[in-house]
C-alpha positions as CSV (number, residue, x, y, z in Angstrom):
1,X,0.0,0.0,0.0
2,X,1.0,3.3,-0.8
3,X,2.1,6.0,1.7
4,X,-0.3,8.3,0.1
5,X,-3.6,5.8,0.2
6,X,-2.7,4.7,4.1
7,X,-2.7,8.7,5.1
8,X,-6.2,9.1,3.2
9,X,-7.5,6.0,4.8
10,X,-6.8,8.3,8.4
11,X,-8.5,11.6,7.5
12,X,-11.3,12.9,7.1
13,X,-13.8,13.4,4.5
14,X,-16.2,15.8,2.6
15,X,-17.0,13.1,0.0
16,X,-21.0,12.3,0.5
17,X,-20.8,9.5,-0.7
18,X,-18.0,7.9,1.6
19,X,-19.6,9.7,4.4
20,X,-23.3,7.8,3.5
21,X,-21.5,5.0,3.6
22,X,-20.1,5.2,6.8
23,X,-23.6,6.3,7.7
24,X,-25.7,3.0,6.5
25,X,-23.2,0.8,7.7
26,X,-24.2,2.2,11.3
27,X,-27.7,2.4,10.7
28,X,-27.7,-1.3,9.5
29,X,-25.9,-2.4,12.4
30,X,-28.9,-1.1,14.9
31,X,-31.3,-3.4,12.8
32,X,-28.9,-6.0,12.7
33,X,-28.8,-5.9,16.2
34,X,-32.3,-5.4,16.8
35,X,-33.4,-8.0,14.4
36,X,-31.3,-10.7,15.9
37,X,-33.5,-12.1,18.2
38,X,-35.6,-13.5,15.1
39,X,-32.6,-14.8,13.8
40,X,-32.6,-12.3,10.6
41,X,-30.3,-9.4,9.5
42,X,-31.7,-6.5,7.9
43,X,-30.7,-7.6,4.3
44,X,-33.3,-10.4,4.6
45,X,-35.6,-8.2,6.6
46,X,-36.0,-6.2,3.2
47,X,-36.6,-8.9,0.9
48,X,-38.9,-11.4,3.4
49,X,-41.0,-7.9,3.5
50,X,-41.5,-8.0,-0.2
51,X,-42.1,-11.8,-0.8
52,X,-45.8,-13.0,-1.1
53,X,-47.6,-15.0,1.6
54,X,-48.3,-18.7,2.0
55,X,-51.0,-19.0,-0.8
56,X,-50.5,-15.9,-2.3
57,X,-50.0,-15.8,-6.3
58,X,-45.7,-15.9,-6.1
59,X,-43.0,-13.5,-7.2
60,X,-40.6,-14.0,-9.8
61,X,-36.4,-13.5,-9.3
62,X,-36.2,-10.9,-11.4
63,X,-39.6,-8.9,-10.2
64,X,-38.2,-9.1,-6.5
65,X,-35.1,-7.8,-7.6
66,X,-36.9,-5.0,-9.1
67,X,-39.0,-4.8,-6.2
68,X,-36.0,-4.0,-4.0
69,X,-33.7,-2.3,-6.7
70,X,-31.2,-4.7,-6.5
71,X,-29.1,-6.6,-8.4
72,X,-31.0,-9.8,-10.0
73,X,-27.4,-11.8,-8.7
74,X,-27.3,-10.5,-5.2
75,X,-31.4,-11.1,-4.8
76,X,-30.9,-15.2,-6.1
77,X,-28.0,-15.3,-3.3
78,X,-29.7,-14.0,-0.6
79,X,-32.7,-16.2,-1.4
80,X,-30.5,-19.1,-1.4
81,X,-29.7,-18.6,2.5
82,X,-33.2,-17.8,3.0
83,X,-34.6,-21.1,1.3
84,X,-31.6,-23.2,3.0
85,X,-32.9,-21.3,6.6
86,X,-36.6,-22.5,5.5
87,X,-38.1,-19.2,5.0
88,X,-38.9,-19.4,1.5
89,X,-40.3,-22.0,-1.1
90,X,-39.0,-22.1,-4.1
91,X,-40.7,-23.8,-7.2
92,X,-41.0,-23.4,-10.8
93,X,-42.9,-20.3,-12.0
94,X,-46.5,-21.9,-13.7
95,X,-46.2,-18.8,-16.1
96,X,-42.1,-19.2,-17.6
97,X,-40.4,-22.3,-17.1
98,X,-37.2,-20.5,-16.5
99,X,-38.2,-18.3,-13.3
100,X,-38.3,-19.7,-10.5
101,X,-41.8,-19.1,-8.4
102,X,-40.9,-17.7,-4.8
103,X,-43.4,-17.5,-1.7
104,X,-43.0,-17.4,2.2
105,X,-43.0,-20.3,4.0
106,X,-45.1,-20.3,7.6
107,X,-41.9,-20.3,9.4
108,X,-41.2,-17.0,7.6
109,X,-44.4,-15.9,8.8
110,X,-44.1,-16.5,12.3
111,X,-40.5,-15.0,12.2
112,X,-42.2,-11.9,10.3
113,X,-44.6,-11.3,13.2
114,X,-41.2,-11.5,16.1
115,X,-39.4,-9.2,13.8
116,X,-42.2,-6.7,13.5
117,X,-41.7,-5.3,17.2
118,X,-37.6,-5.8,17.2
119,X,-37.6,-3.6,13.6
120,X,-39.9,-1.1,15.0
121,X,-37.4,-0.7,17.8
122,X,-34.5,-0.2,15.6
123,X,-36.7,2.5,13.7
124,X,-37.8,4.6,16.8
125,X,-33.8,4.1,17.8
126,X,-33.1,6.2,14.1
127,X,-35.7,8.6,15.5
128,X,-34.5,9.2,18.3
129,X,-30.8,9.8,16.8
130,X,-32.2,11.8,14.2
131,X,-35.5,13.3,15.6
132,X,-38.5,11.9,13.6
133,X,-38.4,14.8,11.4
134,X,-34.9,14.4,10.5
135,X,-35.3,10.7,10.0
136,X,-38.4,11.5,7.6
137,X,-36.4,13.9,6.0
138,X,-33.4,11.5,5.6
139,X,-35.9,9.3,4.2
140,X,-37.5,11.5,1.6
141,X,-34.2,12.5,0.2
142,X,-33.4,9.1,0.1
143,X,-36.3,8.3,-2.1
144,X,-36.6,11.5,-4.5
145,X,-35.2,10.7,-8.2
């Protein structure tokens, strides 16, 4: 490593985005945190929140991805962990051969309604860092295009 990259690694920044960064890599460890007692992180938090019910018509790969705005690649990994930890089912789609058909299993729904409580701690912990109005500030800037 270069003298030059270890002294920059030591100082401080006004780069936004290194600074967010820093930022939702605290933030996700309060819901990490929280959401342990479910057994959960906050990565599979997000997409168990998006994934149909038990009996529900199910959701494709590629329309979760979308559904989060993530990568169709990092959304198949993360569903393999959460099919190997029982929380999903996944089948064939009836629709395209080629997707795979993706639903919530009743384990999944009994760890939804533990995690419910334990995320809405970690969100009035953001409020109270932030003040509710700065959080739902935060939050609209977050989502504006």
């Amino acid at each position: 490593m270069s003298q030059y990259v270890y002294i920059l690694a030591f100082v401080e920044t006004d780069c936004y985005c290194t600074s967010l960064r820093v930022a939702v890599r605290r933030v996700t460890a309060i819901y990490d945190r929280a959401l342990e007692p479910a057994g959960i992180n906050v990565a599979q938090w997000a997409l168990i929140r998006r994934i149909p019910q038990p009996g529900a018509d199910p959701i494709t790969i590629q329309d979760l991805a979308e559904r989060a705005e993530l990568e169709r690649s990092t959304v198949a990994r993360n569903l393999r962990v959460l099919r190997n930890a029982g929380l999903v089912e996944m089948t064939t789609s009836p629709s395209d051969r080629r997707a795979s058909a993706i639903v919530l299993t009743e384990k999944a729904v009994a760890i939804t309604a533990q995690a419910v409580p334990l995320w809405e701690s970690a969100q009035a912990e953001i409020e109270r860092t932030l003040t509710t109005a700065g959080a739902r500030e935060l939050r609209s800037l977050a989502l504006s295009t």
